[in-house]
C-alpha positions in Angstrom: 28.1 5.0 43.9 30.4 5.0 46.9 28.8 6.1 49.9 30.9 9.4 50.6 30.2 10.6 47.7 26.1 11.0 47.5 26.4 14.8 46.8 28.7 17.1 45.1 28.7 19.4 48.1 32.2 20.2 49.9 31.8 18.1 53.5 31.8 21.3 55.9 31.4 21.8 59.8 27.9 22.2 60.6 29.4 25.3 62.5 32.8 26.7 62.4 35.0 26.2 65.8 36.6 29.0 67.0 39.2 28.0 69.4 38.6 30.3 72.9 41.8 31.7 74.2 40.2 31.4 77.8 40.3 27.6 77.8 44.0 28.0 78.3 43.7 26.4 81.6 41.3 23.7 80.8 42.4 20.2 80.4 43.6 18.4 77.6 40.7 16.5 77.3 37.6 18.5 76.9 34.3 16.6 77.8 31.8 16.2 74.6 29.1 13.6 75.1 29.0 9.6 76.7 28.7 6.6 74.0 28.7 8.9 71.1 28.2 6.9 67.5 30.6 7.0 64.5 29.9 10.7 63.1 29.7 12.6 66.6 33.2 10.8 67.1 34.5 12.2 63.9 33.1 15.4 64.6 35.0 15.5 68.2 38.1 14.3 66.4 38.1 17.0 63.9 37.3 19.2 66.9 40.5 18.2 68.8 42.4 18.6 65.6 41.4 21.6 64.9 42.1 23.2 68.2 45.8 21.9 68.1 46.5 22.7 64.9 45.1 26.2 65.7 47.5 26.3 69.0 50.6 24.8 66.8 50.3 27.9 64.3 49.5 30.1 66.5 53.0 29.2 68.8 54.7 29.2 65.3 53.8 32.7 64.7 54.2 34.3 67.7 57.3 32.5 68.8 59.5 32.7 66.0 62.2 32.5 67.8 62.4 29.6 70.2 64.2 26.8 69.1 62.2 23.7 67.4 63.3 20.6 65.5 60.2 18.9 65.2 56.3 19.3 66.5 53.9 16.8 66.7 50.1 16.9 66.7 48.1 14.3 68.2 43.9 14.3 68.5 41.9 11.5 70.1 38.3 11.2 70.1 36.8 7.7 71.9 33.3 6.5 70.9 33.0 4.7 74.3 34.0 7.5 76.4 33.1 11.2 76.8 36.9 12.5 76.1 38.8 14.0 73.0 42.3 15.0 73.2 44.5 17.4 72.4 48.0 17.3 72.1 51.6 19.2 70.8 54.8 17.5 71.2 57.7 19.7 70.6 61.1 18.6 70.4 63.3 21.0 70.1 67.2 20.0 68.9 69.0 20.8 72.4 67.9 20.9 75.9 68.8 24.8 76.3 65.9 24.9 74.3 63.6 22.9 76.4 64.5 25.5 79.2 63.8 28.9 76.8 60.2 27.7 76.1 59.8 26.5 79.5 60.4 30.5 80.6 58.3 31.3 78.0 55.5 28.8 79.3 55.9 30.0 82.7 56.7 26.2 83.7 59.8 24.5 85.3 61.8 22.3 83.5 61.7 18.5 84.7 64.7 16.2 83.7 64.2 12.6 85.1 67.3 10.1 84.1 66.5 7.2 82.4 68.8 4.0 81.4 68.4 1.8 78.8 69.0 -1.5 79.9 69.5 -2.9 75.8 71.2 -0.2 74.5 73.6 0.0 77.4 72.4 4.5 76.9 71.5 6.9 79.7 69.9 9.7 78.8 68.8 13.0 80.9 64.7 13.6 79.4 64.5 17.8 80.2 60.6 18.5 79.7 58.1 21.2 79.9 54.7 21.2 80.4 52.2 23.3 79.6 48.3 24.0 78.9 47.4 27.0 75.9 44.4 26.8 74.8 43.3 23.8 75.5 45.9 21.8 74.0 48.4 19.7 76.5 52.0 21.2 75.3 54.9 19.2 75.9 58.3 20.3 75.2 61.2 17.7 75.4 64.8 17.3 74.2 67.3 14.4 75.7 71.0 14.9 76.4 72.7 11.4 76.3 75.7 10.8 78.9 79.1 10.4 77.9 80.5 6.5 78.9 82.1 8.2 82.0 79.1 9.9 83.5 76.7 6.8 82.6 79.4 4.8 84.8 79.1 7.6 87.7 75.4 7.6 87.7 74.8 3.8 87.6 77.6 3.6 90.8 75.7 6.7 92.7 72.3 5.1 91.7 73.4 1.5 93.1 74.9 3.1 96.2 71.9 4.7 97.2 69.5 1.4 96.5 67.9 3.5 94.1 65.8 1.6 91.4 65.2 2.7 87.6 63.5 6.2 86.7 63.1 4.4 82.8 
């Protein structure tokens, strides 16, 4: 008989996590305890998962609509440390829409130019960060340069001695 499988029972939380609306300014990583074994890791995993899926349905329901292509959940619980994080990546199609959910966040919208060496590309990276509910929210859309402002850049950028923001 496989291990997982010694009882019939459903596998279920010892106790149910309710996700607290007043950790909305904690940080992304939430302490739980030093050189946990195997099961208190999965426990702080399913924990951290939990809490960002909670956060990612909750900004699906009460933002309907803000623009958003794609989301992305990411929890991280480490044995040999006392962190778990918590994480949303939103992309969201155009970088007007990085600057509506940044207004909705109450955050200022970063854009950092990047240039990729290989592909020849430079791309403005608009992003937003944010903290709700103890998830790290990071909203992010790119806007690649036309040929002729790629050109203008990389001429203003060698001008001024400036290096590489990629």
């Amino acid at each position: 008989m496989n291990a997982l499988h010694r009882t019939s029972e459903p596998l279920e939380p010892a106790e149910p996590v309710v996700p607290d609306d007043r950790a909305d300014t904690a940080s992304a990583e939430f302490v739980t305890s030093v050189g946990r074994g195997p099961l208190a890791t999965i426990e702080a995993f399913e924990a951290g998962a939990f809490r960002t899926g909670y956060v990612a349905r909750r900004l699906l329901a009460e933002l309907p609509g803000l623009p958003l292509r794609e989301i992305s959940p990411l929890a991280t619980a480490y044995a040999d440390r006392d962190a778990t994080t918590a994480q949303l990546e939103l992309n969201t199609g155009a970088v007007e829409g990085v600057r509506a959910w940044g207004d909705v966040l109450g955050a200022e919208v970063e854009v950092s130019f990047h240039d990729e060496r290989r592909s020849r590309r430079v791309y403005e990276l608009h992003e937003v960060k944010g903290m709700i509910g103890g998830v790290a929210v990071r909203v992010v859309d790119i806007r690649s340069l036309p040929a002729d402002e790629a050109a203008a850049w990389r001429r203003a950028r060698h001008r001024a001695g400036g290096g590489d923001d990629s």
